[in-house]
N, C-alpha and C positions, 0 to 999 in steps of 0.2 A: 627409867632404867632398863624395862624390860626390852623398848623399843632400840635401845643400845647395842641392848648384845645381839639380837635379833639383826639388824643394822652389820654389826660387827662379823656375826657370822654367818650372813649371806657375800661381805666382801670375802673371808675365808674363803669359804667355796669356791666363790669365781677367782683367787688366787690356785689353788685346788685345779680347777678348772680349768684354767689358762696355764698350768704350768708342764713344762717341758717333757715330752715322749719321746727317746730317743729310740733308733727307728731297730737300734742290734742288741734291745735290753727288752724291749715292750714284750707283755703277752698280746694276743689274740683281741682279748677284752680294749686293754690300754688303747690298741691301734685301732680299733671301732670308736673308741671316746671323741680321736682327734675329726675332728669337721671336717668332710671330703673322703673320709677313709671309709667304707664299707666294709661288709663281709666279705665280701669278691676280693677286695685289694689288700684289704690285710690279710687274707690266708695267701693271696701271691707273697705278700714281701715276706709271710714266715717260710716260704717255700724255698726263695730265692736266697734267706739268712742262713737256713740251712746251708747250702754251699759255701757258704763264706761271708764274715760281716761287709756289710758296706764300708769302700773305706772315702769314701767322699759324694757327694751330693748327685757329682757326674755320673757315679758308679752305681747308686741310685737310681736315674734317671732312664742308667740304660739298660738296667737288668728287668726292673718292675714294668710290665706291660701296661699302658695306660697314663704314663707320670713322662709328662715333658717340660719345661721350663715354667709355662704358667701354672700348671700344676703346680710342680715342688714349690712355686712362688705362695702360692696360696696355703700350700700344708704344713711349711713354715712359721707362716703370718698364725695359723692355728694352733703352732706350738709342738711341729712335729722338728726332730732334730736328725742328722747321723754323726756319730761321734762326739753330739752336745755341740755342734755346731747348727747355726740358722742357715738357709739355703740365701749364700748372693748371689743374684746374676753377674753373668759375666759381663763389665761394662765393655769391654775390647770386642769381648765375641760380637757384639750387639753394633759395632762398629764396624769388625770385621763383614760382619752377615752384609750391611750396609755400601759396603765398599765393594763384596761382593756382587751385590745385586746391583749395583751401579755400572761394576764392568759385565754384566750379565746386560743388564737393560743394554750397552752401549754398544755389545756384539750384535745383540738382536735389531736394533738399530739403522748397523750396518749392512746387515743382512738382508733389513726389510727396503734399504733402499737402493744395495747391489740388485736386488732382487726388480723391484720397482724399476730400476736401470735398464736390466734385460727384459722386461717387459715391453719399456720404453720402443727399445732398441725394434727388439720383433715387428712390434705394432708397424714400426715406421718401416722395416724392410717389407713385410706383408702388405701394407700400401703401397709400395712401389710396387712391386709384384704386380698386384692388382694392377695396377697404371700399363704397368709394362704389357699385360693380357688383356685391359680394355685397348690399347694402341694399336696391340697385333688383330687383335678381331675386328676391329672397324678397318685395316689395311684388307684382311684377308674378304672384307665385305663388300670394298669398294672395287679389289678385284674380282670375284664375285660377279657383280655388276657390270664391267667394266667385258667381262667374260660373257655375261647374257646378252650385253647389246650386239658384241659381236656375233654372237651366234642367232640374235633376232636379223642383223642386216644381212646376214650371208642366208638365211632362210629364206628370207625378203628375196633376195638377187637370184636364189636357186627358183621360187614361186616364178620369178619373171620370168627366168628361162624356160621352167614349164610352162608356162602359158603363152610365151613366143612359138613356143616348140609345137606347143597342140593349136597355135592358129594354122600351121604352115603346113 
């Protein structure tokens, strides 16, 4: 019998325990009880109640520093409320975000292979470039050359004239 009640009122407790803190009724203490809440974050949300109660989950989210969706998801699950309501996700937003980030991926996408395009493009007109100034330097070298012999044979024909000239 004794082990009944004992039984009995350890599940008490954990009803007790488990049972709903709404987040524009709680004191200081209550909102310490709930798992996740600290001294830090419940003296913000009595800061921020002060201004005005919460009047939904979202309004919650964005006033209390610290508390984003996985948060409120969890401090719900622990039995924290605002206005006696449980925190839902939003399943639309969670979609939205998704759809989002899908036309986000699909710009960058675009971007990385407009981008990759003109890289493309450069590379190949730099290459010709290149072609174009290896083609003129090997012209400008075969003149060059082309300029040294002449100036070796007319050397050449002035030496022979010097030395016709100092035979006579």
């Amino acid at each position: 019998m004794f082990k009944k009640i004992l039984v009995l009122l350890a599940m008490l407790y954990t009803a007790l325990a488990m049972a709903a803190v709404d987040v524009n009724k709680a004191t200081e203490a209550q909102l310490d009880s709930v798992k996740g809440i600290g001294p830090g974050t419940s003296k913000l949300i009595i800061t921020e109640r002060k201004k005005g109660d919460f009047k939904s989950w979202d309004d919650f989210i964005t006033r209390v520093k610290g508390v984003g969706e996985k948060r409120a998801e969890n401090l719900s699950e622990a039995g924290l409320t605002v206005g006696g309501a449980a925190y839902k996700p939003a399943a639309t937003a969670k979609k939205d975000d998704k759809a989002t980030t899908t036309k986000k991926d699909d710009k960058s996408m675009a971007k990385a292979d407009d981008k990759k395009a003109e890289a493309k493009k450069d590379a190949k007109e730099a290459k010709a470039e290149a072609k174009a100034e290896k083609k003129e330097a090997k012209a400008d070298a075969k003149e060059a050359k082309a300029e040294a012999k002449a100036d070796a044979k007319e050397a050449k024909a002035d030496a022979k004239k010097a030395a016709a000239s100092a035979k006579k």
